[in-house]
MOPAC internal coordinates of N, CA, C and O (Angstrom, degrees):
PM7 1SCF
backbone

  N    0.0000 0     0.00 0     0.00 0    0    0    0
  C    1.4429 1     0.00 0     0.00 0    1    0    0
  C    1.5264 1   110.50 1     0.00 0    2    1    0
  O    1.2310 1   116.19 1   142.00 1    3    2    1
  N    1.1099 1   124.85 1   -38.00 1    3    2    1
  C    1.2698 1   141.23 1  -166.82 1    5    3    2
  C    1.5417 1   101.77 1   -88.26 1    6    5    3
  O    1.2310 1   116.33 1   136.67 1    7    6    5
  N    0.8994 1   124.58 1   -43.33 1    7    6    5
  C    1.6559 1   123.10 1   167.18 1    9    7    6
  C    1.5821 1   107.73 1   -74.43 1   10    9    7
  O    1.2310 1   115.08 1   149.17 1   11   10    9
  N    1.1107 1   126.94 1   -30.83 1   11   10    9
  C    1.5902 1   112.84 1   165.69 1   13   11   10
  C    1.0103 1   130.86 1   -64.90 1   14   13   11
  O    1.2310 1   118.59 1   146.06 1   15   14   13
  N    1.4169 1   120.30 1   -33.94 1   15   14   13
  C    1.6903 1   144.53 1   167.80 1   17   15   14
  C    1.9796 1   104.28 1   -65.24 1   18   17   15
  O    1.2310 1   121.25 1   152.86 1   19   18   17
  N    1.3651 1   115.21 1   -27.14 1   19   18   17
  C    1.0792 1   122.63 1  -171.42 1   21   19   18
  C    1.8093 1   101.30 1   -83.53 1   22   21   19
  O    1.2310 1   122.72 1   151.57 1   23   22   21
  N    1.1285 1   112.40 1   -28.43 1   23   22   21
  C    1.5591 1   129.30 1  -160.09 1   25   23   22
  C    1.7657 1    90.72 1   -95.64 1   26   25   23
  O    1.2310 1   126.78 1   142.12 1   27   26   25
  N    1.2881 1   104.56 1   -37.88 1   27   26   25
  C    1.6898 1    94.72 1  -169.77 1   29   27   26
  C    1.4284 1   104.61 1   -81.03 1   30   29   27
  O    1.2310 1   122.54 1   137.35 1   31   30   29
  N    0.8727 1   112.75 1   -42.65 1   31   30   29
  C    1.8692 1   134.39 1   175.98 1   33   31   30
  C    1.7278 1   101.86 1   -39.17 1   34   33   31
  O    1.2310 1   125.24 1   121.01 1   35   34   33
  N    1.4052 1   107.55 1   -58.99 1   35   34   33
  C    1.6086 1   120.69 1  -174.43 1   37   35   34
  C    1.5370 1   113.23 1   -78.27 1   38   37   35
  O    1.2310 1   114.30 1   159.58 1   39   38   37
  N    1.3945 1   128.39 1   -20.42 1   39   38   37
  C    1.2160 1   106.35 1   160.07 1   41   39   38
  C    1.7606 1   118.15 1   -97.69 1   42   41   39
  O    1.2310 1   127.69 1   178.12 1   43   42   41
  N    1.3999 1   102.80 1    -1.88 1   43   42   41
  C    1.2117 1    93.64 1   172.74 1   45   43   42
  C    1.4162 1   110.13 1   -75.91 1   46   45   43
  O    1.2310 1   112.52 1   117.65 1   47   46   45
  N    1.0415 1   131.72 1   -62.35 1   47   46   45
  C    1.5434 1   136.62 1   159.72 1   49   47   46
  C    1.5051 1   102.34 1   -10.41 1   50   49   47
  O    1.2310 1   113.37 1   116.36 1   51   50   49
  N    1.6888 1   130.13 1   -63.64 1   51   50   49
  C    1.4850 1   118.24 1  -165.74 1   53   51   50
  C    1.3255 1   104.35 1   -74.92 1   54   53   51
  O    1.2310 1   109.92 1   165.92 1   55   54   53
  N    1.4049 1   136.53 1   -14.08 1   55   54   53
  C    1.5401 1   149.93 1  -155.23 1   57   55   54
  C    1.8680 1    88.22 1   -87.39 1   58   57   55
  O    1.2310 1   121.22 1   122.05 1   59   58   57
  N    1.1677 1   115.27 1   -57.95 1   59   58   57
  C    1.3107 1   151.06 1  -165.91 1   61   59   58
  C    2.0668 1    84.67 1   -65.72 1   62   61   59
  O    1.2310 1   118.62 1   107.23 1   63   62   61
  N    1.0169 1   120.23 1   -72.77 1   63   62   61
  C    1.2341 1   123.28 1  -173.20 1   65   63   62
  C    1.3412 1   120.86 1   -68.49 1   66   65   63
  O    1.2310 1   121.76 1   147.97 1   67   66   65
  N    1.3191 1   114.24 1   -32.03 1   67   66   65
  C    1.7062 1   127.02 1   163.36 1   69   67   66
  C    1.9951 1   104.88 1   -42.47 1   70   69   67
  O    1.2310 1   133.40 1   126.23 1   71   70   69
  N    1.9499 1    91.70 1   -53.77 1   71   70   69
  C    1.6139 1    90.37 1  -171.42 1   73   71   70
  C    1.4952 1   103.39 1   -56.84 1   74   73   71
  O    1.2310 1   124.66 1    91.42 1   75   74   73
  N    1.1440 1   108.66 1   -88.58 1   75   74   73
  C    1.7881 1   109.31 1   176.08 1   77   75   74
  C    1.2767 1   102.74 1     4.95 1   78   77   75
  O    1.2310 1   125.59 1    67.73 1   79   78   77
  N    1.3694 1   106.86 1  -112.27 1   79   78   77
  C    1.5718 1   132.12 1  -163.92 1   81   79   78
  C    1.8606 1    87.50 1   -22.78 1   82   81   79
  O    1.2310 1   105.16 1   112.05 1   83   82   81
  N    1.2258 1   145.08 1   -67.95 1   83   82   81
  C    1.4229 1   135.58 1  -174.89 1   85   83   82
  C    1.5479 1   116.62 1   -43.27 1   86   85   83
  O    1.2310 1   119.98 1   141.16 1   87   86   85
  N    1.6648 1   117.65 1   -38.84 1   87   86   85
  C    1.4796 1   108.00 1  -167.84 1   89   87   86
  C    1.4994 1    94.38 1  -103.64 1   90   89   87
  O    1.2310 1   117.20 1  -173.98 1   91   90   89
  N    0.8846 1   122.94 1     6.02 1   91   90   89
  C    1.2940 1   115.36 1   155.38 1   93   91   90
  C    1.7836 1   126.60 1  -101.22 1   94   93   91
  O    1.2310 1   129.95 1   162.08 1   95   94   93
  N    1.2370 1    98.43 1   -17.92 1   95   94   93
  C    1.7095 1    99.32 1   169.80 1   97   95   94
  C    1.7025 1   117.12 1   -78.25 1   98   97   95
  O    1.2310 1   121.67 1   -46.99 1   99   98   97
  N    1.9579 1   114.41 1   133.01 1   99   98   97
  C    0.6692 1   118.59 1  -165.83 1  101   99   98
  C    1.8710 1   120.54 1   -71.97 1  102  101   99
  O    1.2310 1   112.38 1   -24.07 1  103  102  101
  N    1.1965 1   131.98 1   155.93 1  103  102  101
  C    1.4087 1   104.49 1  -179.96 1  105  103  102
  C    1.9911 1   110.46 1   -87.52 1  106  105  103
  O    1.2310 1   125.09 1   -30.13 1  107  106  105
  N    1.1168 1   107.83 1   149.87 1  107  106  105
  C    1.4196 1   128.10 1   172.41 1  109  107  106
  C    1.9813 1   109.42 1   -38.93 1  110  109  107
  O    1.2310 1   132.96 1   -82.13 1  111  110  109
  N    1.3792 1    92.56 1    97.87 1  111  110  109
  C    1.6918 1   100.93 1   169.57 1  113  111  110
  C    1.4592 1    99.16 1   -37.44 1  114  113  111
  O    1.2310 1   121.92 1   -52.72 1  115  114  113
  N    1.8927 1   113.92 1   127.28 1  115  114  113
  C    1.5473 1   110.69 1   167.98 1  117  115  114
  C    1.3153 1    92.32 1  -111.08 1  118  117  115
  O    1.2310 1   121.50 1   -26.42 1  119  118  117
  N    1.5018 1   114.73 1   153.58 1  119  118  117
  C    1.7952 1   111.64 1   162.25 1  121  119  118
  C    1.4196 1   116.97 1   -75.66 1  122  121  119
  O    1.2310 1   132.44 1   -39.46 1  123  122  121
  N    1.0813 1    93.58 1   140.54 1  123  122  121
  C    1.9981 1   102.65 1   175.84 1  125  123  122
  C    1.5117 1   112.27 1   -42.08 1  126  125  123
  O    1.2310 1   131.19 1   143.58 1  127  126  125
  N    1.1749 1    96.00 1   -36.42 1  127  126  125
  C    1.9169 1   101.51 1  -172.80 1  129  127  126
  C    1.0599 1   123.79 1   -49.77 1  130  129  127
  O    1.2310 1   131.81 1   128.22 1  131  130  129
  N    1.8866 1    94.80 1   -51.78 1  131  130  129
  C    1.4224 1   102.76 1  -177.45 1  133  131  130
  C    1.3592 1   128.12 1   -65.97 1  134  133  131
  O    1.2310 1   118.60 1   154.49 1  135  134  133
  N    1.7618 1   120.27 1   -25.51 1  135  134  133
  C    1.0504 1   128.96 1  -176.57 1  137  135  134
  C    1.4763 1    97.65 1   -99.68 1  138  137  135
  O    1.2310 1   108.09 1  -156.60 1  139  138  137
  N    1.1083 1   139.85 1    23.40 1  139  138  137
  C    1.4208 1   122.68 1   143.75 1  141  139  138
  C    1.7778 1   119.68 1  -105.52 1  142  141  139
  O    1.2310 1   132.74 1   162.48 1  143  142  141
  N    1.3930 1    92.99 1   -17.52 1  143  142  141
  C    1.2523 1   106.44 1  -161.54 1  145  143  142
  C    1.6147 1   104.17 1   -75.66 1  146  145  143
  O    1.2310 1   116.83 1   163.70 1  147  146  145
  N    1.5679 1   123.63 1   -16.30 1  147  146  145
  C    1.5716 1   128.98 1  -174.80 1  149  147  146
  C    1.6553 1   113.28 1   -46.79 1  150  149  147
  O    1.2310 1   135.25 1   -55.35 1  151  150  149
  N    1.2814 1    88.09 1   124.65 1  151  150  149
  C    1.6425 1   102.11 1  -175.60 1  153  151  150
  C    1.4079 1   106.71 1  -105.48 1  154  153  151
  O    1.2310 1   115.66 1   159.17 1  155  154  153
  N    1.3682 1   125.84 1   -20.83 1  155  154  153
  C    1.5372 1   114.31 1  -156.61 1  157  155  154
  C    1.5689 1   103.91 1   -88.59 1  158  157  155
  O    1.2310 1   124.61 1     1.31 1  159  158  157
  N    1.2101 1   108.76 1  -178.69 1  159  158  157
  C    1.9821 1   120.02 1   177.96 1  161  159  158
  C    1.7964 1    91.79 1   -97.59 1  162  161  159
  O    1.2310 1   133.73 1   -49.20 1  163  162  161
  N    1.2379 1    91.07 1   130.80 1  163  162  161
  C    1.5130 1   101.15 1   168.40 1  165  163  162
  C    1.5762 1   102.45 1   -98.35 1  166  165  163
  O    1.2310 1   140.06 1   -28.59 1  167  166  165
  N    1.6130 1    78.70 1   151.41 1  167  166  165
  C    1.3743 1   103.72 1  -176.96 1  169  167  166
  C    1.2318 1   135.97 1  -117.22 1  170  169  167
  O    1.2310 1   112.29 1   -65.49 1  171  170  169
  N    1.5979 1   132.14 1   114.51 1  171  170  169
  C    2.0485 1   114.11 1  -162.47 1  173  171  170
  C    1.0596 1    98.87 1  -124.16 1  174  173  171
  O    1.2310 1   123.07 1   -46.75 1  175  174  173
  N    1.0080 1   111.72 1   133.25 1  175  174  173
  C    1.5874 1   141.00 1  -156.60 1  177  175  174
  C    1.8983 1    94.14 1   -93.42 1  178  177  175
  O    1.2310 1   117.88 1   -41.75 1  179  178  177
  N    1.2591 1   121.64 1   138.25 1  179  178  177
  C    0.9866 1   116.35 1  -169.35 1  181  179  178
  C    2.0585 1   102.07 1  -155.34 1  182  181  179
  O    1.2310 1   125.25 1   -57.90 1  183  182  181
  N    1.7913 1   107.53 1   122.10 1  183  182  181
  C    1.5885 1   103.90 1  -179.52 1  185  183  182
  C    1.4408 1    87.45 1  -126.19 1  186  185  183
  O    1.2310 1   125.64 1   -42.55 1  187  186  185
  N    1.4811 1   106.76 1   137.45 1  187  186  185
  C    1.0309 1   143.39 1   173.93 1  189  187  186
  C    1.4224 1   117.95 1  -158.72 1  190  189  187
  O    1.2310 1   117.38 1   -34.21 1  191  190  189
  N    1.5160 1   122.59 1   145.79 1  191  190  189
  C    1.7208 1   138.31 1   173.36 1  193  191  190
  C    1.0963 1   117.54 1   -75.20 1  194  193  191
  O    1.2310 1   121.87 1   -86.95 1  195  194  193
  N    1.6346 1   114.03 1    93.05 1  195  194  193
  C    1.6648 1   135.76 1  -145.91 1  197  195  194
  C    1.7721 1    87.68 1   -88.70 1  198  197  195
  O    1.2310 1   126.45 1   131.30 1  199  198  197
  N    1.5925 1   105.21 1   -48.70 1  199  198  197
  C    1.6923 1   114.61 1  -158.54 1  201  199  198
  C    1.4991 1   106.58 1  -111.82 1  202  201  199
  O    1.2310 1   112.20 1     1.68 1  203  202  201
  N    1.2529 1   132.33 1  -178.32 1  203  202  201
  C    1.2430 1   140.71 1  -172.33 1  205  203  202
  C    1.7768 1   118.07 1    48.54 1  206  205  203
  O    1.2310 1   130.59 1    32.63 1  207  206  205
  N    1.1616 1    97.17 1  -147.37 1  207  206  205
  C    1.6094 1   104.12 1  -157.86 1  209  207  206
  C    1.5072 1   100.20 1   -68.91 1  210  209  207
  O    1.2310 1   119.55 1   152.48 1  211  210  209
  N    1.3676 1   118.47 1   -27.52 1  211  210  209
  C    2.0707 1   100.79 1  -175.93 1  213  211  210
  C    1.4834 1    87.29 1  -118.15 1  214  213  211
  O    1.2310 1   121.23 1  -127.08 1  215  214  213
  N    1.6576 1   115.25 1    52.92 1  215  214  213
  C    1.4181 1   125.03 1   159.70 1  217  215  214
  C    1.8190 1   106.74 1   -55.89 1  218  217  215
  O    1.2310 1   125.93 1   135.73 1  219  218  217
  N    1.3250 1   106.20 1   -44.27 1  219  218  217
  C    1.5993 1   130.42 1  -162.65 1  221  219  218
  C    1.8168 1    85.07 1   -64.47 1  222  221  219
  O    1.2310 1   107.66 1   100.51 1  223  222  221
  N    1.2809 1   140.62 1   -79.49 1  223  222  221
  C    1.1868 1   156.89 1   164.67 1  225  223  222
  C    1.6676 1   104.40 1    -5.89 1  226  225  223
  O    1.2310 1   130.74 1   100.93 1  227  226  225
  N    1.3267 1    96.88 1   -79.07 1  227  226  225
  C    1.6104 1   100.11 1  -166.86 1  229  227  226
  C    1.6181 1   116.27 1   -77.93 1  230  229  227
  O    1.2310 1   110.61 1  -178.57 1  231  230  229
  N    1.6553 1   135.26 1     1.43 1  231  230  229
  C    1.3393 1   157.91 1   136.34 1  233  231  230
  C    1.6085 1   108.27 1   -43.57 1  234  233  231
  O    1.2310 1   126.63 1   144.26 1  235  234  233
  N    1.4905 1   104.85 1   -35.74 1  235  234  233
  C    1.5854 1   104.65 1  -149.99 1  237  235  234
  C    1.8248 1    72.63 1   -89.57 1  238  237  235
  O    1.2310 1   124.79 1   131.39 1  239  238  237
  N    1.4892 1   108.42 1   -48.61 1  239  238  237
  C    1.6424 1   106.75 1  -165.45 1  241  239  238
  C    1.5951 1   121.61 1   -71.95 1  242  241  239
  O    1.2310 1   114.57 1   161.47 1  243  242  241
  N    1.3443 1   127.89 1   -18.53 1  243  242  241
  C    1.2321 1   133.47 1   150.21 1  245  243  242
  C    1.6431 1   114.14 1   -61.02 1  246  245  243
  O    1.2310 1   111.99 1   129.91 1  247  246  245
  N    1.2049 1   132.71 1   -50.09 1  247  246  245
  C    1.4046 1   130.74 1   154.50 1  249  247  246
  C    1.5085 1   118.65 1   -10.92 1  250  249  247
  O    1.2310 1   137.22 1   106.36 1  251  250  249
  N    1.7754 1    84.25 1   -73.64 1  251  250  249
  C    1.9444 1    98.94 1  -176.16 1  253  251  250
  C    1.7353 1   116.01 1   -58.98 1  254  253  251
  O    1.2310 1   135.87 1   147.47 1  255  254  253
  N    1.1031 1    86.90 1   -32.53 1  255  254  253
  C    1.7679 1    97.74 1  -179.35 1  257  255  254
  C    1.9009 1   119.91 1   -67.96 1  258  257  255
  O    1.2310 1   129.34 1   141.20 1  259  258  257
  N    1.6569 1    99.61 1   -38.80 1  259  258  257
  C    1.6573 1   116.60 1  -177.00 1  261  259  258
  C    2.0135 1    86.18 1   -78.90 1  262  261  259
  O    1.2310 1   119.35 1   140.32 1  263  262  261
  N    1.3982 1   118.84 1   -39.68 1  263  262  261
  C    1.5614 1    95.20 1  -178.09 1  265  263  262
  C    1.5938 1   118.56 1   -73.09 1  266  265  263
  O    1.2310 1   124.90 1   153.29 1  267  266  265
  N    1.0527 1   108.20 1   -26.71 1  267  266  265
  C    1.7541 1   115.70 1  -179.36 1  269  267  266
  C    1.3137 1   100.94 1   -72.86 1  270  269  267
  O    1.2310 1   106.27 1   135.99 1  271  270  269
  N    1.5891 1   143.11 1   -44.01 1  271  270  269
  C    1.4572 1   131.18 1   155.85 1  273  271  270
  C    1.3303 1   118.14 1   -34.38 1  274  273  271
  O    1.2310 1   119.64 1   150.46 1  275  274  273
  N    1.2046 1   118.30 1   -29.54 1  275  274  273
  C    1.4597 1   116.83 1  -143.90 1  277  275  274
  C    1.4714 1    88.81 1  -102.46 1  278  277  275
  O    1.2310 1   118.93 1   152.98 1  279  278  277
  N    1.8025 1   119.64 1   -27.02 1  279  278  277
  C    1.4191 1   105.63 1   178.47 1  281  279  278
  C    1.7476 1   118.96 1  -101.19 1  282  281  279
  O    1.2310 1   120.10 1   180.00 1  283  282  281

């Protein structure tokens, strides 16, 4: 029992330290160039329940998705 509590304790701590170390790391200088220079078609990947019973659901959510392209 006491070694499981010891095991949960210790990855919470690195779980706990993973976050930190992330909101504190700076992001990677990009050059301007490259981010003006983008030529390709982006692409957004999108899952939703097209068929069956929450056919109605995932119709409504492809909708929202073709209007947010569109803006």
């Amino acid at each position: 029992m006491v070694r499981r509590v010891g095991l949960i304790a210790t990855a919470a701590a690195v779980a706990a330290l993973a976050i930190v170390a992330s909101a504190v790391a700076r992001p990677a200088k990009v050059a301007a160039a490259s981010v003006l220079s983008c030529k390709k078609a982006v692409s957004i990947g999108m899952l939703a329940p097209i068929t069956a019973a929450a056919g109605s659901i995932g119709s409504d959510q492809l909708q929202w998705a073709e209007f947010y392209v569109t803006q």
